[in-house]
C-alpha positions as CSV (number, residue, x, y, z in Angstrom):
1,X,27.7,-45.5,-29.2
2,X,25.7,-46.7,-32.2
3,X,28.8,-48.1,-34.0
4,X,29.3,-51.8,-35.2
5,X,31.4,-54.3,-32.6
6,X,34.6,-54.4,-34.7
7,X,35.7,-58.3,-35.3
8,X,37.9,-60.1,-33.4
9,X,40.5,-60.6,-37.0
10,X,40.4,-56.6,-37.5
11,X,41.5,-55.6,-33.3
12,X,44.1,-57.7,-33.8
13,X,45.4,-56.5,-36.9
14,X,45.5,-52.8,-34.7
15,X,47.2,-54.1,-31.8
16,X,49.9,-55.7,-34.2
17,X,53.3,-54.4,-32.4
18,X,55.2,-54.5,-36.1
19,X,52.6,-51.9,-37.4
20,X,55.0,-49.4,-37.1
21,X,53.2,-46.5,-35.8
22,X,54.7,-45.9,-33.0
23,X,58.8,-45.7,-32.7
24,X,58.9,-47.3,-29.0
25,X,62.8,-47.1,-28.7
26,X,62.8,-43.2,-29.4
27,X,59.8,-42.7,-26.4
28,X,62.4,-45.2,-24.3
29,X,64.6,-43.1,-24.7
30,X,63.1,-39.6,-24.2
31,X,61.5,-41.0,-21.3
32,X,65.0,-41.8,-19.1
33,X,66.6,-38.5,-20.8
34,X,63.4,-37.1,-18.3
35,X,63.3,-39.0,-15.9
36,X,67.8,-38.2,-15.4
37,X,66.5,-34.8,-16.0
38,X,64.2,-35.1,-12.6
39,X,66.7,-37.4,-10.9
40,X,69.0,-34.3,-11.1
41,X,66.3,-31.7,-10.0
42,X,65.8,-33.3,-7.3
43,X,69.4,-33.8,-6.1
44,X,70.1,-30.2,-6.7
45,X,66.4,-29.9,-4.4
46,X,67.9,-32.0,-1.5
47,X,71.0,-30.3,-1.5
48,X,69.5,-26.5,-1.0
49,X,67.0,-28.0,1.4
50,X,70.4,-29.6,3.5
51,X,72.3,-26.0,2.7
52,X,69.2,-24.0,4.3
53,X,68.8,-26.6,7.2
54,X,72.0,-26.0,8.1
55,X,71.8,-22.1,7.9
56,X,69.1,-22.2,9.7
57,X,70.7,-24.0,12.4
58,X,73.6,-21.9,12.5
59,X,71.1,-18.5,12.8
60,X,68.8,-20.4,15.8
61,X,72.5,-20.7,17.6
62,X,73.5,-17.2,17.0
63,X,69.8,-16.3,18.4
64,X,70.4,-18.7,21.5
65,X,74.1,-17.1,22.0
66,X,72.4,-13.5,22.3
67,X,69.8,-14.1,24.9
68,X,72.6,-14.4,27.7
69,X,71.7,-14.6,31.2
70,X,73.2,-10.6,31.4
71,X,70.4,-9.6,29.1
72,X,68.2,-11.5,30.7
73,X,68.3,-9.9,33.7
74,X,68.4,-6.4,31.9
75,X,65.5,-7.2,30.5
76,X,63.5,-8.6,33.9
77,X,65.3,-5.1,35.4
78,X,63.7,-2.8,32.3
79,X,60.4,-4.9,32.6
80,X,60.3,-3.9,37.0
81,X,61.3,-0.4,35.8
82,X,57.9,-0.2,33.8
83,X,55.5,-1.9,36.3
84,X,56.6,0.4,38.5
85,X,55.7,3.6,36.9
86,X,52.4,1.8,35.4
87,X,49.5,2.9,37.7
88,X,46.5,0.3,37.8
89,X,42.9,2.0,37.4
90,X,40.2,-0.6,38.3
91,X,37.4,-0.9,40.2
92,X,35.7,2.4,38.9
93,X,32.3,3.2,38.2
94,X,32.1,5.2,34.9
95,X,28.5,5.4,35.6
96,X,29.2,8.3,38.6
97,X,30.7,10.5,36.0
């Protein structure tokens, strides 16, 4: 951006990996204390999502046990019980009124 092209002796004087900046073995070694850190996240993650599959499972069986064939039929006998006190209303002209 308007600056001078640095020479080719002074970039690699910056890149030098002695310059000592930059304490690579510390950043090493944060960086797999982290990434342990998220190995164990995410083991703990799987494990819930197993435990919940599993509960979920067992509720979808309990559900499954309920609906029985005898409340099944209750339920078709309730459902006749209510059609036949319904009274269908069609076929009117409103316009009469």
């Amino acid at each position: 951006y308007g600056g001078e092209i640095p020479d080719e002796g002074e970039m690699e004087g910056d890149l030098d990996p002695n310059s000592g900046d930059v304490d690579m073995s510390t950043a090493d070694d944060d960086a797999v204390k982290e990434l342990d850190e998220m190995k164990k996240r995410l083991k703990e993650m799987e494990e819930e999502a197993a435990a919940l599959r599993e509960m979920q499972a067992k509720v979808e069986k309990e559900m499954g046990a309920v609906q029985d064939p005898a409340s099944a039929a209750a339920s078709q006998a309730n459902k006749e019980e209510v059609d036949s006190r319904s009274i269908f209303v069609g076929n009117v002209d409103y316009a009469c009124t």
